[in-house]
C-alpha positions as CSV (number, residue, x, y, z in Angstrom):
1,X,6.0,4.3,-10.3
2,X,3.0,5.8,-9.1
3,X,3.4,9.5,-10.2
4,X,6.3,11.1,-11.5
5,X,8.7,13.3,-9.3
6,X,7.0,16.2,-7.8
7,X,3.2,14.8,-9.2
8,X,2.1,13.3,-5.8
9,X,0.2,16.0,-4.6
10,X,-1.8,16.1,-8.0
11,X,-1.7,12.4,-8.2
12,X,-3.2,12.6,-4.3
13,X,-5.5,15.3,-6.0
14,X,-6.6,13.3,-8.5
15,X,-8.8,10.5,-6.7
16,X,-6.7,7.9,-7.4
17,X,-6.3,6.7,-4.0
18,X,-9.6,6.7,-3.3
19,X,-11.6,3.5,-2.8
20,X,-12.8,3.7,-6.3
21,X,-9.8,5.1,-7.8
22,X,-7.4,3.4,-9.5
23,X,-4.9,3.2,-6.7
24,X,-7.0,2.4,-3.7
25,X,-5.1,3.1,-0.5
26,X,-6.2,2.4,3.6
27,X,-10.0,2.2,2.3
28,X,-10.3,0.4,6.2
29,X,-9.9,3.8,8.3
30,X,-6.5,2.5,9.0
31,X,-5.2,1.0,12.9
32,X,-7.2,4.2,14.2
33,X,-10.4,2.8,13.2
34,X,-9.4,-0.4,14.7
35,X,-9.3,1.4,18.0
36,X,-5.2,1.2,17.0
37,X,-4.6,-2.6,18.8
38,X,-1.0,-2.1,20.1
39,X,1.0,-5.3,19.5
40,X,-1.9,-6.5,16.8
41,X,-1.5,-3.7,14.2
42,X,0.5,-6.2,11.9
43,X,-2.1,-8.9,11.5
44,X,-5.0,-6.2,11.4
45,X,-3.1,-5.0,8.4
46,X,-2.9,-8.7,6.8
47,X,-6.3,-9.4,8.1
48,X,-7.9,-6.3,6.1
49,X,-5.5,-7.2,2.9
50,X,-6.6,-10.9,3.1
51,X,-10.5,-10.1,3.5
52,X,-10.1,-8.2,0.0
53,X,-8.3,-10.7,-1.5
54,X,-10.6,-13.1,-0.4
55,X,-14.2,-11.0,-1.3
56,X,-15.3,-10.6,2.0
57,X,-14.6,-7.1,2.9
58,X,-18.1,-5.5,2.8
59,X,-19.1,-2.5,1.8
60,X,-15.4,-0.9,1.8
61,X,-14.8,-3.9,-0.9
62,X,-12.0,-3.4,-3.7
63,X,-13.7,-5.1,-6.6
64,X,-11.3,-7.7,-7.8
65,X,-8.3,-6.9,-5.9
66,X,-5.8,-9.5,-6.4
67,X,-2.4,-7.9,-4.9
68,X,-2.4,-6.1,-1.5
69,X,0.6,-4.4,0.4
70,X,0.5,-3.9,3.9
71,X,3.3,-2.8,6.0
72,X,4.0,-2.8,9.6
73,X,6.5,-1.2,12.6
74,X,7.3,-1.6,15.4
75,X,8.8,-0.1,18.1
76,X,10.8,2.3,15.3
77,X,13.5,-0.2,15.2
78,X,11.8,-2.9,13.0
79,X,9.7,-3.0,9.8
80,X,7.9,-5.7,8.0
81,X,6.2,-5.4,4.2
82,X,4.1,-8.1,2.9
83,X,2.8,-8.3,-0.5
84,X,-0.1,-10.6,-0.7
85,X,-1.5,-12.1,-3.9
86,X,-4.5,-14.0,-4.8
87,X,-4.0,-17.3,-5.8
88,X,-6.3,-19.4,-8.1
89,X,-7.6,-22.3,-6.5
């Protein structure tokens, strides 16, 4: 659980979904910043969960991120959620 009932707007509060806070959440800008690539927003989402995984996300970099969520509608009627992991190689 990320914050108990009625905490999320002190949880929000509290930096922890900040890049360097100990939830980091859309640290990319989100689809907006990708110019919001209708019919592409699902793999920019994987894409930008992958590049962290991988260490090759820049300056907006989550330091040893090894699990990413990224989720995904479309049209209103369908919904995808993909949990990504790191794997040792």
């Amino acid at each position: 659980m990320l914050c108990e009932e009625g905490g999320a707007v002190d949880f929000f509060n509290s930096g922890a979904t900040w890049r360097d806070g100990s939830m980091p959440v859309n640290v990319s800008g989100g689809l907006e910043s990708k110019g919001h690539p209708i019919a592409a927003t699902g793999i920019a989402n994987i894409w930008e969960v992958c590049h962290h995984l991988r260490g090759e996300a820049g300056p907006r970099q989550i330091e040893g991120a090894k699990v990413g969520l990224a989720h995904v509608i479309g049209l209103g009627s369908a919904c995808g959620i993909h949990i990504l992991e790191k794997s040792a190689l």
